[in-house]
C-alpha positions as CSV (number, residue, x, y, z in Angstrom):
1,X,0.9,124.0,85.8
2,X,-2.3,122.8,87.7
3,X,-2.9,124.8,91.0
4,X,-1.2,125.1,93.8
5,X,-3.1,123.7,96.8
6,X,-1.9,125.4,100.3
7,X,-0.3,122.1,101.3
8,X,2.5,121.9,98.1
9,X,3.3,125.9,98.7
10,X,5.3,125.4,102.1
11,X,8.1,122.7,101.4
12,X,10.1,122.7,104.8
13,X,11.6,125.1,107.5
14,X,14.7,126.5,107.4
15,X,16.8,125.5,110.6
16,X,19.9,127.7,110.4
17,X,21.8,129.9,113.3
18,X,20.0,133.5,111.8
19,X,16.9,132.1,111.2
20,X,16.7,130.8,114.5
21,X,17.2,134.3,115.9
22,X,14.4,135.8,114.0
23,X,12.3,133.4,115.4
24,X,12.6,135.7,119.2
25,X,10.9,138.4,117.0
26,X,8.7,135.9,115.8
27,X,9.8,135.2,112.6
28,X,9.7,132.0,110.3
29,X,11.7,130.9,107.5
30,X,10.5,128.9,105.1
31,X,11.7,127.2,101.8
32,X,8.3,127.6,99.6
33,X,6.9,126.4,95.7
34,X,9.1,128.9,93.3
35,X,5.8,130.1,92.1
36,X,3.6,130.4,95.2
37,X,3.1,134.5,96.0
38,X,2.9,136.2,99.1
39,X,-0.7,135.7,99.7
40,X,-0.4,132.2,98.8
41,X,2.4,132.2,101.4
42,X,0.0,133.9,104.0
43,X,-3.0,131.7,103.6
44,X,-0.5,128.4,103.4
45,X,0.7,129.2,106.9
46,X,-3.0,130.0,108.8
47,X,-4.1,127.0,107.6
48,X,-0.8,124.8,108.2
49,X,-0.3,126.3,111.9
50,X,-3.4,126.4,114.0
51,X,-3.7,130.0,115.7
52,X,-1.3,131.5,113.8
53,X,-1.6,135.1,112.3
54,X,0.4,136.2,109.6
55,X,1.4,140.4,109.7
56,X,3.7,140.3,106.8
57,X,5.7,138.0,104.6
58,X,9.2,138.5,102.3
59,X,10.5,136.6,100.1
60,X,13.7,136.1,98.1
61,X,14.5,134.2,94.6
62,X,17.8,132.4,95.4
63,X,19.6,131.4,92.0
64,X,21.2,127.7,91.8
65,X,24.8,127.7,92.6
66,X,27.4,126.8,90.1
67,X,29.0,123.4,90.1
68,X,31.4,121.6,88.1
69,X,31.7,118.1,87.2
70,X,34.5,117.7,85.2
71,X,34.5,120.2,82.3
72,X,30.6,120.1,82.5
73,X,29.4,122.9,84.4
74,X,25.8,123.6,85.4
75,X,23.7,124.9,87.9
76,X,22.0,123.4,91.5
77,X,18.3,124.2,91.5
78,X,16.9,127.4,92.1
79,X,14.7,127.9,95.6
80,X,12.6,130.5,96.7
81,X,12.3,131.3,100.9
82,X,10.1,133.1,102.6
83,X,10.1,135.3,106.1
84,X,6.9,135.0,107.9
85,X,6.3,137.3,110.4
86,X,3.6,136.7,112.9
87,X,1.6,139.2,115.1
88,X,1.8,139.5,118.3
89,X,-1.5,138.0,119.7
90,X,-0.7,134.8,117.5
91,X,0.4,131.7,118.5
92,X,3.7,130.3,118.2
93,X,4.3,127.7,115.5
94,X,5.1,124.2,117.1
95,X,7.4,123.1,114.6
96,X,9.8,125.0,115.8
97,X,9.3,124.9,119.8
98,X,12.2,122.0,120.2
99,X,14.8,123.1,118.5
């Protein structure tokens, strides 16, 4: 596969009632490229998000779920997400500021 350029590695946020929480401890969710790494990750997000400063990130491999059509069964596709956790001097990202 040809590189991974810092714009393809973030795909969109993830807007759910936990992830929301985390973000009072300043902590971003993320759906990510299933092959970009954590430094990938980091660099993707200073660059994305002016001021930003990334302390740590995790992320998780989350297999596709089962579904049935029928009697054919297969599998929805697999995502990776990622927790970004920012320092504290950073600034906040502004994605997120409306919601």
């Amino acid at each position: 596969m040809a590189a991974i350029q810092y714009y393809d590695v973030i795909l969109k946020p993830v807007v759910t009632e936990k992830s929301m929480n985390l973000m009072g401890e300043k902590k971003y969710t993320f759906l990510v490229h299933p092959e970009a790494n954590k430094i990938m990750i980091k660099e993707a997000v200073e660059k994305m998000f002016a001021g930003t400063k990334v302390a740590s990130v995790h992320t998780m491999n989350n297999d596709g779920k089962k579904k049935r059509r029928g009697m054919i069964y297969g599998r929805t596709a697999q995502t990776k997400k990622a927790i970004v956790t920012l320092t504290d001097d950073s600034a906040e990202i502004e994605i997120f500021s409306g919601l």
